[in-house]
C-alpha positions as CSV (number, residue, x, y, z in Angstrom):
1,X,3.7,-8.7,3.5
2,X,0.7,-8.1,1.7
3,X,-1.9,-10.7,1.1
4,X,-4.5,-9.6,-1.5
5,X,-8.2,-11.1,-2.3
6,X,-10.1,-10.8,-5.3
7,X,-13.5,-8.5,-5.0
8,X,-16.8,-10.7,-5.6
9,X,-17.9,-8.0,-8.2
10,X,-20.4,-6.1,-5.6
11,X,-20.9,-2.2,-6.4
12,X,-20.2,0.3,-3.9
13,X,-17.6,-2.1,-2.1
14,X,-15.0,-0.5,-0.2
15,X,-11.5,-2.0,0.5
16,X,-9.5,-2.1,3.5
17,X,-6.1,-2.6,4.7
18,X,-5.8,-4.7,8.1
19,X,-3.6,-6.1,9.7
20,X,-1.9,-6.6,13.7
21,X,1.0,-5.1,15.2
22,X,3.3,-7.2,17.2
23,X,5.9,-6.4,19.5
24,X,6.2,-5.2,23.3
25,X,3.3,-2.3,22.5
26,X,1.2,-3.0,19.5
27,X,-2.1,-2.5,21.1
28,X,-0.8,1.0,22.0
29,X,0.2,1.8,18.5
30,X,-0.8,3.5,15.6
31,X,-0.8,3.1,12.0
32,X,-0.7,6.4,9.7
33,X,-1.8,5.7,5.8
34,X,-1.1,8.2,3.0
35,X,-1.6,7.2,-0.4
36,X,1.4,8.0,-2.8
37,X,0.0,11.4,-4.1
38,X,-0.4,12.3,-0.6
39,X,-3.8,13.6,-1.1
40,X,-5.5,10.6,1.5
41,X,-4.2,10.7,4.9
42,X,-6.1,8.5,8.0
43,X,-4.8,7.8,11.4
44,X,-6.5,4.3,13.0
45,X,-4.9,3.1,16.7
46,X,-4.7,-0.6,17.3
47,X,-7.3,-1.8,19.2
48,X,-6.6,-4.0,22.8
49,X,-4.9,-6.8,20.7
50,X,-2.6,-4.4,18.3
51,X,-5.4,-4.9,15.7
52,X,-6.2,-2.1,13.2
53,X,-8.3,-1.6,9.8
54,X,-8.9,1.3,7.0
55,X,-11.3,2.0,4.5
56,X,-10.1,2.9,1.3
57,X,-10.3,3.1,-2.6
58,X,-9.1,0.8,-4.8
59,X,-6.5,1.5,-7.8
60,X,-3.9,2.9,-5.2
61,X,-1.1,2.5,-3.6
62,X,0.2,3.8,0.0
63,X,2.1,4.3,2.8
64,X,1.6,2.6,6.0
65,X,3.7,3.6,8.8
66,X,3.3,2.3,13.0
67,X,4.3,4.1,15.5
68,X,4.3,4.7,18.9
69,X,6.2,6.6,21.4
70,X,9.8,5.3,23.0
71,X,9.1,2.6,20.1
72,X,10.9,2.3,16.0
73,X,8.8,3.3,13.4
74,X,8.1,0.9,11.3
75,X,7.2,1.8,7.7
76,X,5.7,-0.4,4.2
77,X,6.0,2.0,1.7
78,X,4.5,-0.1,-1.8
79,X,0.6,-1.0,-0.3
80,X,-0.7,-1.3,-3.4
81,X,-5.0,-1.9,-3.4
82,X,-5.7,-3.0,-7.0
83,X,-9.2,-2.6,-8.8
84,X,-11.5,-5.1,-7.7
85,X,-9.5,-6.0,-4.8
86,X,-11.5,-6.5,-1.5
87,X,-8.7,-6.2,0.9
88,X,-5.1,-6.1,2.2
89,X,-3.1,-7.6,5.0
90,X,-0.1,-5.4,6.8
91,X,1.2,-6.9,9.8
92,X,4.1,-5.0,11.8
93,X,6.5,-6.0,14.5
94,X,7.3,-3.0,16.6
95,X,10.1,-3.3,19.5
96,X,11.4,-0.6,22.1
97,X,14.6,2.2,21.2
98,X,16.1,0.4,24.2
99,X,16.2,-2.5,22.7
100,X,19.2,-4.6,20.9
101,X,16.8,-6.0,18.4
102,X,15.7,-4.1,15.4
């Protein structure tokens, strides 16, 4: 879910959507973002702890979907970054093909 705080009021700041994904892989993961227009694209892979982060502007909303190989996709298609919002958390839970849980 998302968890949104409110800006301070500083000039020039930049937003970001953060967040960890769980699960047998996360730290081999990757998170795609699109915003809804689909004129934004970035690509960030989780870090050794399935941590990842993105810059972006605020007033939009996107697409955040984490992937990886052998693994479901996960998607959270209504990220919505609100003017004067400073930031966003997504979390995901990823789990194998082979597995009985979804």
């Amino acid at each position: 879910s998302v968890f949104p705080e409110r800006n301070s009021g500083l000039r020039g700041y930049m937003p970001t959507i953060a967040g960890n994904i769980g699960g047998a892989a996360g730290s081999g993961a990757s998170v795609q973002l699109r915003n809804k227009r689909g004129s934004y694209k970035a690509t960030a892979a989780a870090d050794g702890s399935g941590n990842y982060t993105f810059t972006v502007a605020d007033n939009d909303t996107y697409l955040l979907e984490a992937s990886l190989a052998g693994f479901i996709i996960r998607q959270k298609p209504e990220v919505r970054i609100a003017f004067g919002q400073n930031a966003a958390a997504v979390n995901f839970t990823i789990s194998s093909l082979n597995s009985s849980n979804s």
